[in-house]
C-alpha positions in Angstrom: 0.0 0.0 0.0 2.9 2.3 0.5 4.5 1.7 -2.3 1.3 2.6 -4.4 0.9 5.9 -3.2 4.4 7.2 -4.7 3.5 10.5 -5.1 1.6 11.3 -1.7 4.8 9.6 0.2 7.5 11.4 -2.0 5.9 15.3 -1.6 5.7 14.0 2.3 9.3 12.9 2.4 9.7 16.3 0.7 8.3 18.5 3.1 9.8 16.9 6.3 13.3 17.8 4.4 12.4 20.9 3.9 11.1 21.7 7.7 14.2 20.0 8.6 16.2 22.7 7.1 13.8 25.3 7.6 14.1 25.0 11.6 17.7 24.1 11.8 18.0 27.6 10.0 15.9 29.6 12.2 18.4 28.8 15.1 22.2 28.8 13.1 24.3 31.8 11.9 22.7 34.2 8.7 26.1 36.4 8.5 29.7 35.4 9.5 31.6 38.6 10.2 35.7 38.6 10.3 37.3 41.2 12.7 40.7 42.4 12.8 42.2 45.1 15.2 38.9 46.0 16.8 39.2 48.0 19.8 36.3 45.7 21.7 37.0 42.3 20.7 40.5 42.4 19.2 40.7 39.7 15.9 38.3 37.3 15.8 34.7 35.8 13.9 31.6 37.0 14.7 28.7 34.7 14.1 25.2 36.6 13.4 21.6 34.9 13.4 19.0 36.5 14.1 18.8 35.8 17.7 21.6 36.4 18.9 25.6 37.2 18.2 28.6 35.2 19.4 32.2 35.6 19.6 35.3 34.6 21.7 36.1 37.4 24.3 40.0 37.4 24.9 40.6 37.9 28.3 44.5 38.3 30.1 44.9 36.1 33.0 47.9 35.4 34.7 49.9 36.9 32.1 48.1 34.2 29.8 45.6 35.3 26.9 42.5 33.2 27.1 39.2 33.1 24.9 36.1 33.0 26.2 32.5 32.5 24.2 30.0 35.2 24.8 26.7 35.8 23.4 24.6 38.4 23.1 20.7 37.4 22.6 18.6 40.3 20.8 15.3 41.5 22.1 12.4 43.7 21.0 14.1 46.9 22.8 17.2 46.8 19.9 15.3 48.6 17.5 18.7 49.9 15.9 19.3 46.3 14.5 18.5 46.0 10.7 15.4 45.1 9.6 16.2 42.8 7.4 16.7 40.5 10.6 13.7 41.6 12.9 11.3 40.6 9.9 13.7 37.7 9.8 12.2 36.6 13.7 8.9 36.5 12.8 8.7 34.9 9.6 10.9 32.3 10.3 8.4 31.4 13.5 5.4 31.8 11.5 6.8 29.1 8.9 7.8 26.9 11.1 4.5 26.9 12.5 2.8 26.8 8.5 5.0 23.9 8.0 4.2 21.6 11.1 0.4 22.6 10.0 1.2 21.1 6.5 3.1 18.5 7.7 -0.3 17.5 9.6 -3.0 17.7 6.9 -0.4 15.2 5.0 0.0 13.0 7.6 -3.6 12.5 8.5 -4.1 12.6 4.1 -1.6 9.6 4.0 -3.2 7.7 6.8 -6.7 8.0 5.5 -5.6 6.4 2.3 -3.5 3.5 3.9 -6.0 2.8 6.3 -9.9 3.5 4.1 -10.8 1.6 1.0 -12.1 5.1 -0.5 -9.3 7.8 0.3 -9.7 9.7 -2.7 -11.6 12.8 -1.4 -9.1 12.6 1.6 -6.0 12.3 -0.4 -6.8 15.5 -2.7 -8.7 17.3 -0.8 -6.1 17.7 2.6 -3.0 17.3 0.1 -4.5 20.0 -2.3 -4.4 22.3 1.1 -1.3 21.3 1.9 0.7 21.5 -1.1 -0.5 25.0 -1.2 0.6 25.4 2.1 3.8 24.2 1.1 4.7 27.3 -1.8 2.8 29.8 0.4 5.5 28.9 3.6 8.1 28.5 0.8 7.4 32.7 -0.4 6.7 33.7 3.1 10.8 32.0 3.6 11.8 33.6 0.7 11.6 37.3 2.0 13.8 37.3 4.8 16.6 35.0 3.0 16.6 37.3 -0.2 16.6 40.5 1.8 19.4 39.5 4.3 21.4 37.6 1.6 21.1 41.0 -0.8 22.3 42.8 2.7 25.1 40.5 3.3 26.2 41.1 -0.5 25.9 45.0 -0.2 28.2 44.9 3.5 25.5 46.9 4.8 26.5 47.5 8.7 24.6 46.3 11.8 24.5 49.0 14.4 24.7 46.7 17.4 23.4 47.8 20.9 26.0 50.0 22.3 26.2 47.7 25.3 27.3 44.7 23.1 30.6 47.2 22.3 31.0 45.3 18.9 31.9 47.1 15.8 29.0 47.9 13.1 31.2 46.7 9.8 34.0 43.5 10.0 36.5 43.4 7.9 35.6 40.7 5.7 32.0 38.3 6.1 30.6 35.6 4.8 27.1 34.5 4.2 25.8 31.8 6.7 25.0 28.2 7.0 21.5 29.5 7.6 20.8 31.0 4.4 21.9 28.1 2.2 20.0 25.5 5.0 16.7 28.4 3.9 17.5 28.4 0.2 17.5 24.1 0.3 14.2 24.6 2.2 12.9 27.0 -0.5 13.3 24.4 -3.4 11.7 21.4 -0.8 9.0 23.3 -0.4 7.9 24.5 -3.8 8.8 20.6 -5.5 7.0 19.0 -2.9 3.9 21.4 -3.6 4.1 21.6 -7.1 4.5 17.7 -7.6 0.9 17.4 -5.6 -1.2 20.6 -7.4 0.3 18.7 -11.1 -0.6 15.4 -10.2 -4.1 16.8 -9.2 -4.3 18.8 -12.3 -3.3 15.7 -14.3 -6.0 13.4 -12.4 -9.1 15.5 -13.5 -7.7 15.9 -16.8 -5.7 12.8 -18.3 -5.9 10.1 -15.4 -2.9 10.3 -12.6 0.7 11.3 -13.1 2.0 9.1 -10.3 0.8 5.3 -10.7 -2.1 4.4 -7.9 -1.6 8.0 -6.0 -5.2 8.0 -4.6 -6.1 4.4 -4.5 -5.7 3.0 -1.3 
């Protein structure tokens, strides 16, 4: 029965991927920044998501130089930090939340057609919602990755609290494991939509794409 429901499993498989990457993004660094000379922090990396900022404090002890990791979490009250990663916040909760919604219409799709001998209404109706689920969470994503990678590729500064004491520009930055985990989330997301809302279209119009996708 699984293996007669190809397409239903595979846009599934799909979007578990893609809410993989989607939440392991949410929480890992958007902007790497490198730092040389600075009067706070010395040389050193600075990695930026958009909760929080991290970097090893070198401290003198004993005559020895140690590092230590510090980070600094962002809050509503730093309204001098860009945009670009404020949006960022609530976006990134708001499609994690779309995608654990999706994820449940296809579930409960899936075990409707597994477990009833007439699944068809439940198969397109609840995986026609949730493929369109899918490339709405997949454009809502795609703001806050395009405007911060666009930011990162312009070197636009972040004007950090002034109680961080951490400079606005590095020297040289990189763009973040979080933005290519977002843009791999992106591509889940709109293939495992598209490959339901096609093999619907095809089903009212020529018979079904994917061999057996609604029988149960």
């Amino acid at each position: 029965r699984v293996g007669s429901n190809r397409c239903g499993i595979t846009s599934f498989v799909l979007t578990v991927a893609g809410f993989a990457f989607c939440a392991t993004a949410t929480g890992v660094a958007w902007r790497v920044w490198y730092v040389e000379n600075d009067a706070s922090i010395g040389s050193g990396t600075l990695v930026i998501g958009i909760w929080e900022v991290c970097f090893i404090q070198r401290k003198k002890l004993m005559g020895q130089n140690y590092g230590f990791p510090q980070c600094w979490p962002f809050t509503e009250e730093h309204t001098s930090l860009p945009k670009a990663m404020l949006i960022a916040q609530d976006l990134m909760i708001f499609v994690n939340l779309l995608d654990i919604s999706t994820l449940g219409l296809m579930f409960f799709a899936l075990w409707n057609v597994l477990k009833s001998k007439n699944a068809h209404a439940f198969l397109l109706t609840f995986f026609s919602v949730a493929s369109t689920l899918n490339i709405i969470s997949a454009i809502l994503l795609l703001v806050p990755v395009v405007w911060n990678t666009h930011s990162i590729l312009l070197a636009e500064e972040i004007r950090f609290p002034e109680e961080f004491n951490l400079p606005n520009s590095p020297n040289d930055q990189d763009i973040g494991t979080a933005i290519y985990l977002a843009y791999c989330a992106i591509f889940l997301k709109f293939l495992s939509g598209l490959l339901i809302l096609w093999e619907n279209s095809f089903q009212v119009q020529k018979g079904p794409v994917c061999p057996h996708l609604v029988e149960a």
